[in-house]
PyMOL commands that place a pseudoatom at each C-alpha (Angstrom):
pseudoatom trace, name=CA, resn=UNK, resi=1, chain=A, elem=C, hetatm=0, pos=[-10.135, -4.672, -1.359]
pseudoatom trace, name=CA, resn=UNK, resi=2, chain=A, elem=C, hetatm=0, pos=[-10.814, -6.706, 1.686]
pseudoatom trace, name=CA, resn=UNK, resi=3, chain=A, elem=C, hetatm=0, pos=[-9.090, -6.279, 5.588]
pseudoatom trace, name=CA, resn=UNK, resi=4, chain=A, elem=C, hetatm=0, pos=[-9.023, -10.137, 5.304]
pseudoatom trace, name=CA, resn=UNK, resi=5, chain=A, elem=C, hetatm=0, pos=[-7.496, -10.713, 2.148]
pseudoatom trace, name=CA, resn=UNK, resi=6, chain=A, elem=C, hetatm=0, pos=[-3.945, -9.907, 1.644]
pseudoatom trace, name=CA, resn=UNK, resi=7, chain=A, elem=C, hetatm=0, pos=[-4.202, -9.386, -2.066]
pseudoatom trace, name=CA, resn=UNK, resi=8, chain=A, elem=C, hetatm=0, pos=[-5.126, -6.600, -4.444]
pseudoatom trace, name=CA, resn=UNK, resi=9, chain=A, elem=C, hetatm=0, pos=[-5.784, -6.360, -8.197]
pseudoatom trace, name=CA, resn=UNK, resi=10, chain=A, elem=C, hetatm=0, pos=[-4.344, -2.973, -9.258]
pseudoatom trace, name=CA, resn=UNK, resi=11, chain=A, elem=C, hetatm=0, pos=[-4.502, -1.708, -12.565]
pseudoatom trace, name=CA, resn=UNK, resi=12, chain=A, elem=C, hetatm=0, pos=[-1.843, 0.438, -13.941]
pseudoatom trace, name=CA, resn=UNK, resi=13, chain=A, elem=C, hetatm=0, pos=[-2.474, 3.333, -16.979]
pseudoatom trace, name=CA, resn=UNK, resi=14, chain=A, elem=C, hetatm=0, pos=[-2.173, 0.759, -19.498]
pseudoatom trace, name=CA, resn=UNK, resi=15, chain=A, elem=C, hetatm=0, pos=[-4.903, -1.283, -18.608]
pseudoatom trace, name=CA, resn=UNK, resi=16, chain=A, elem=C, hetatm=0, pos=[-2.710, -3.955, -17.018]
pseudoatom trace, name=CA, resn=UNK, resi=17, chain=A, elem=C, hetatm=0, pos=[-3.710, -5.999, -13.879]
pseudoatom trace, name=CA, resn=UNK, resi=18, chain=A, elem=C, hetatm=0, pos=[-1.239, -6.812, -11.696]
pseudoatom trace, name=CA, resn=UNK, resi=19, chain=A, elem=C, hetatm=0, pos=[-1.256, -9.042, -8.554]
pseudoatom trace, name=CA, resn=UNK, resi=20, chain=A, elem=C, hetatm=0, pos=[-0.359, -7.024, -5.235]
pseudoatom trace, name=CA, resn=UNK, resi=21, chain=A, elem=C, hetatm=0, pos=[0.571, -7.784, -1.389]
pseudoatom trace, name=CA, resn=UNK, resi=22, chain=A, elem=C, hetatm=0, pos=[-0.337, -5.830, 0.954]
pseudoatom trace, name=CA, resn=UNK, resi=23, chain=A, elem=C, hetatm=0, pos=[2.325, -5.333, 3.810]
pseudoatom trace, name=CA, resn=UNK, resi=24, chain=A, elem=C, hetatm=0, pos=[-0.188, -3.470, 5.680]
pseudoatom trace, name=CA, resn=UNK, resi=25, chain=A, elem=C, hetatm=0, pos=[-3.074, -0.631, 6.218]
pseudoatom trace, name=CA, resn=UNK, resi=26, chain=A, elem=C, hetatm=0, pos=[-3.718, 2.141, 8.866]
pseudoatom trace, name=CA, resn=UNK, resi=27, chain=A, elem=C, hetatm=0, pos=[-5.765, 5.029, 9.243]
pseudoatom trace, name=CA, resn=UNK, resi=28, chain=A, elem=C, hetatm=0, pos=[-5.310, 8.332, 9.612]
pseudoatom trace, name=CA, resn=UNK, resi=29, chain=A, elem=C, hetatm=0, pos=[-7.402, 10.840, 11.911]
pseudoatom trace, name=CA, resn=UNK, resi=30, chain=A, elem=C, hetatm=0, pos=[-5.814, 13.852, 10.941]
pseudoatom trace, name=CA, resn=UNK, resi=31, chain=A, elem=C, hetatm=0, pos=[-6.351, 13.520, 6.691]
pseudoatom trace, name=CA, resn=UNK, resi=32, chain=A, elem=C, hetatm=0, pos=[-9.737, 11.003, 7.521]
pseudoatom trace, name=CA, resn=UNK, resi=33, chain=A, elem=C, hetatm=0, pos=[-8.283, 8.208, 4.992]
pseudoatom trace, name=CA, resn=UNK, resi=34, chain=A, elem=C, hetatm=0, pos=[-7.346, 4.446, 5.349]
pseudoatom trace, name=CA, resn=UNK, resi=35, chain=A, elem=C, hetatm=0, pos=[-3.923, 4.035, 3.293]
pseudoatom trace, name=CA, resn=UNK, resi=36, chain=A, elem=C, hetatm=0, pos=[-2.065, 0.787, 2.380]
pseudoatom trace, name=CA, resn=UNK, resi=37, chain=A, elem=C, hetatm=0, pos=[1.191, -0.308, 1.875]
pseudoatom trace, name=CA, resn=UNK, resi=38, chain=A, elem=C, hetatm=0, pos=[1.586, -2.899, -1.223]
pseudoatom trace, name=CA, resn=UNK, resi=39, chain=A, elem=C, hetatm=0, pos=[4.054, -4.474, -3.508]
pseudoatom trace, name=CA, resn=UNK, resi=40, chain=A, elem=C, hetatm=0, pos=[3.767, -6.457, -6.590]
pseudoatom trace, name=CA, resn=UNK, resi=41, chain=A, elem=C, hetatm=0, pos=[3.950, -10.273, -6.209]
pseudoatom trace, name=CA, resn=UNK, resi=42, chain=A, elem=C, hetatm=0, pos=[5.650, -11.080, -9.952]
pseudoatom trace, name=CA, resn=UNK, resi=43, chain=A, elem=C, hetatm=0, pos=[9.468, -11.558, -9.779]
pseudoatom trace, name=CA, resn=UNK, resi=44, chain=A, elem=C, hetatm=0, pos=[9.249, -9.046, -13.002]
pseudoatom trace, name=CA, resn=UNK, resi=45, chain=A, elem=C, hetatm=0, pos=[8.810, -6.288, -10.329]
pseudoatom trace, name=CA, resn=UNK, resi=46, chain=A, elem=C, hetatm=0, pos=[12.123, -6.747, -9.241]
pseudoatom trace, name=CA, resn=UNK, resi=47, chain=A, elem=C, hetatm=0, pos=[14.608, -4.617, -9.924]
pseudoatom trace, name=CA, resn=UNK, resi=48, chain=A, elem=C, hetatm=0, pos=[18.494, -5.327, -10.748]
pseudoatom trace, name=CA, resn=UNK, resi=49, chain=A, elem=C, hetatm=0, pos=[18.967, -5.828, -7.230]
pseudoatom trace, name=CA, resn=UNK, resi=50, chain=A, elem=C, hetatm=0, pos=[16.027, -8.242, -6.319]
pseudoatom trace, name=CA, resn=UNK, resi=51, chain=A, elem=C, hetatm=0, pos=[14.627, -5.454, -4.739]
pseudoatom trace, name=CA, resn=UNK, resi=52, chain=A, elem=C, hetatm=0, pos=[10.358, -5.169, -5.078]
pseudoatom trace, name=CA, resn=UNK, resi=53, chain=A, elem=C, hetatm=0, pos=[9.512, -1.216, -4.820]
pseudoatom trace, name=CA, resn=UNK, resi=54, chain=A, elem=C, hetatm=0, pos=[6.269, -0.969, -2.251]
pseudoatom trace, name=CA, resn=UNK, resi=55, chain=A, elem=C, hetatm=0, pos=[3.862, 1.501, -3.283]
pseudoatom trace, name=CA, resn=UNK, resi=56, chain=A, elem=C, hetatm=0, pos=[0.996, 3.654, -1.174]
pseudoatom trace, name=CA, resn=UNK, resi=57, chain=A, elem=C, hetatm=0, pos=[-2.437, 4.815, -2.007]
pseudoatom trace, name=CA, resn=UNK, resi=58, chain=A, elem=C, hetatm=0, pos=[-4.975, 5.940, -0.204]
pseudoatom trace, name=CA, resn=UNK, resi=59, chain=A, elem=C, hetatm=0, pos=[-8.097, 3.573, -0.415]
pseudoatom trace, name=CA, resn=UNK, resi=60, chain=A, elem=C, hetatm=0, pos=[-11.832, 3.317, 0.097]
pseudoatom trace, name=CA, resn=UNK, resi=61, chain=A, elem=C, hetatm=0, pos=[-12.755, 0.143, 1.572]
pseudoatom trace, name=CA, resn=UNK, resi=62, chain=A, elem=C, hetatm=0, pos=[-15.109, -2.419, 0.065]
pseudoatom trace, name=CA, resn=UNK, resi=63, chain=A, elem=C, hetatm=0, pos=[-18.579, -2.793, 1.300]
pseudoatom trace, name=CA, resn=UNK, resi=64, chain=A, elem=C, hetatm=0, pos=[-20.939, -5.466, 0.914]
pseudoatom trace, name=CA, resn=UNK, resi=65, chain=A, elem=C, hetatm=0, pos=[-21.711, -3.657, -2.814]
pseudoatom trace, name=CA, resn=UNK, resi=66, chain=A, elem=C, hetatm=0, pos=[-18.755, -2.609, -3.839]
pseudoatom trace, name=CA, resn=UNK, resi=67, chain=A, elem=C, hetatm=0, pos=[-14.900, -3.411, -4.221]
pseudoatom trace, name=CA, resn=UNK, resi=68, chain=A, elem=C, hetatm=0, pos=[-12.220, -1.141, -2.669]
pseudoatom trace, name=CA, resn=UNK, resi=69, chain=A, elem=C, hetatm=0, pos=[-11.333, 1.815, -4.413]
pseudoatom trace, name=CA, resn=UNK, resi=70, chain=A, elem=C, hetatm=0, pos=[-7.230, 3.004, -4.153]
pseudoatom trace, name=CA, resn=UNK, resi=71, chain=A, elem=C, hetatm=0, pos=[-6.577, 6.737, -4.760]
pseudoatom trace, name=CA, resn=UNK, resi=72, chain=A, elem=C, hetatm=0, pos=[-3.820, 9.360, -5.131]
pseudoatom trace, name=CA, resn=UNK, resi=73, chain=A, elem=C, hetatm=0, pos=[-2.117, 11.014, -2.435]
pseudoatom trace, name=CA, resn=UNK, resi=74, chain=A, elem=C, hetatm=0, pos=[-2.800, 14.600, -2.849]
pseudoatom trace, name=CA, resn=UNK, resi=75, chain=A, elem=C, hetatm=0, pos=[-0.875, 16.424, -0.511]
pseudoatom trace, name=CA, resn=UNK, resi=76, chain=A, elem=C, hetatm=0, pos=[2.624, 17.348, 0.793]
pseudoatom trace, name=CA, resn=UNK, resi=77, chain=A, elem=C, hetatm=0, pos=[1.318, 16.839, 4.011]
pseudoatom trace, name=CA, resn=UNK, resi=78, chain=A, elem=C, hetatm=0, pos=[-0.287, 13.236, 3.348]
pseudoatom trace, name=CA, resn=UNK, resi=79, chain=A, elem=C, hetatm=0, pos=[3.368, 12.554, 2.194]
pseudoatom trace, name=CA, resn=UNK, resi=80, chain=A, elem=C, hetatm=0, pos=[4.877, 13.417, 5.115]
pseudoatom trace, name=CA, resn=UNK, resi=81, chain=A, elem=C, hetatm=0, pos=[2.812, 11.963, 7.318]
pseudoatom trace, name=CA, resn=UNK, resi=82, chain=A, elem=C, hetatm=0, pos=[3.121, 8.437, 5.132]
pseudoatom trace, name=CA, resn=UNK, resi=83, chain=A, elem=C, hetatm=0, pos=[6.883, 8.326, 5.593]
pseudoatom trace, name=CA, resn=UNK, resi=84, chain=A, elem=C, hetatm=0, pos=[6.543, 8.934, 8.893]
pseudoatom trace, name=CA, resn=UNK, resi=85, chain=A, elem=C, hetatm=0, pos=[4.643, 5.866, 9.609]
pseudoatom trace, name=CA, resn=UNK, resi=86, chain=A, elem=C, hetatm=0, pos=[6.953, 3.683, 6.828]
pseudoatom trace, name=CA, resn=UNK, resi=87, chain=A, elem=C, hetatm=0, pos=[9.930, 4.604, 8.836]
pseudoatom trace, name=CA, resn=UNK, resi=88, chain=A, elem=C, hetatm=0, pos=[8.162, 3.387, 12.186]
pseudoatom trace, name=CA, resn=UNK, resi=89, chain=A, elem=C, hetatm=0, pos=[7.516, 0.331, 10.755]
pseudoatom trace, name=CA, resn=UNK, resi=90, chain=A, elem=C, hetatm=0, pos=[10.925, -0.502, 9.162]
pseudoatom trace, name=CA, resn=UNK, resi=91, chain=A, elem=C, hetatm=0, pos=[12.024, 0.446, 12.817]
pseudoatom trace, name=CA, resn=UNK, resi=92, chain=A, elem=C, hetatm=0, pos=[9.802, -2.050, 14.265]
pseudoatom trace, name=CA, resn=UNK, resi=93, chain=A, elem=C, hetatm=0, pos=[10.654, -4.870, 11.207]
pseudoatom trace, name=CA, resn=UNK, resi=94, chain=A, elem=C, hetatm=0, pos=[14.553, -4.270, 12.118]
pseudoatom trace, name=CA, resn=UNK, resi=95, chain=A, elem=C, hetatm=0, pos=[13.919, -4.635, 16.106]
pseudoatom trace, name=CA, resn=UNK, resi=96, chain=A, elem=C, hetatm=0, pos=[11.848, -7.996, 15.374]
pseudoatom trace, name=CA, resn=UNK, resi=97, chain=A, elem=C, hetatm=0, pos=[15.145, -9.057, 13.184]
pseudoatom trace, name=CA, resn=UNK, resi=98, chain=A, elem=C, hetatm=0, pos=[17.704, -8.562, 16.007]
for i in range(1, 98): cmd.bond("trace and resi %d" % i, "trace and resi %d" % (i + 1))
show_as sticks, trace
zoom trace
């Protein structure tokens, strides 16, 4: 995964790729991890409501060598600390609206 580009490949537990957006990345001092904010870019990710459910993981990025890796969040904490920054930032999406 790439800072530049705004796409990622992920592949689910079936073996299936699917085509992701990133909304957007940070880091975190306090756990030492990059995380990122994604949703699926096929309309079949919708769900009854034409709603697209983001998802987080914690990544590695790429280097010249190697792709990005995404991993699990592990911890209670991590959790908390994730929707801590996802509310900030529908905050700051719903000021930019008004």
């Amino acid at each position: 995964m790439e800072h530049g580009d705004r796409h990622i490949t992920v592949v689910d537990e079936q073996g299936n790729e699917q085509l992701c957006e990133i909304l957007f990345t940070f880091e975190s001092d306090d756990f030492g991890k990059s995380y990122v904010f994604y949703y699926p870019v096929s309309k079949e990710a919708e769900d009854e409501n034409g709603e697209t459910e983001v998802h987080v993981s914690a990544f590695i990025p790429a280097d010249e060598n190697q792709e990005g890796e995404l991993l699990p969040i592990e911890t209670e904490e991590e959790w908390d600390m994730i929707e801590e920054v996802w509310n900030t930032f529908c905050a700051e999406q719903e000021d930019e609206e008004e």
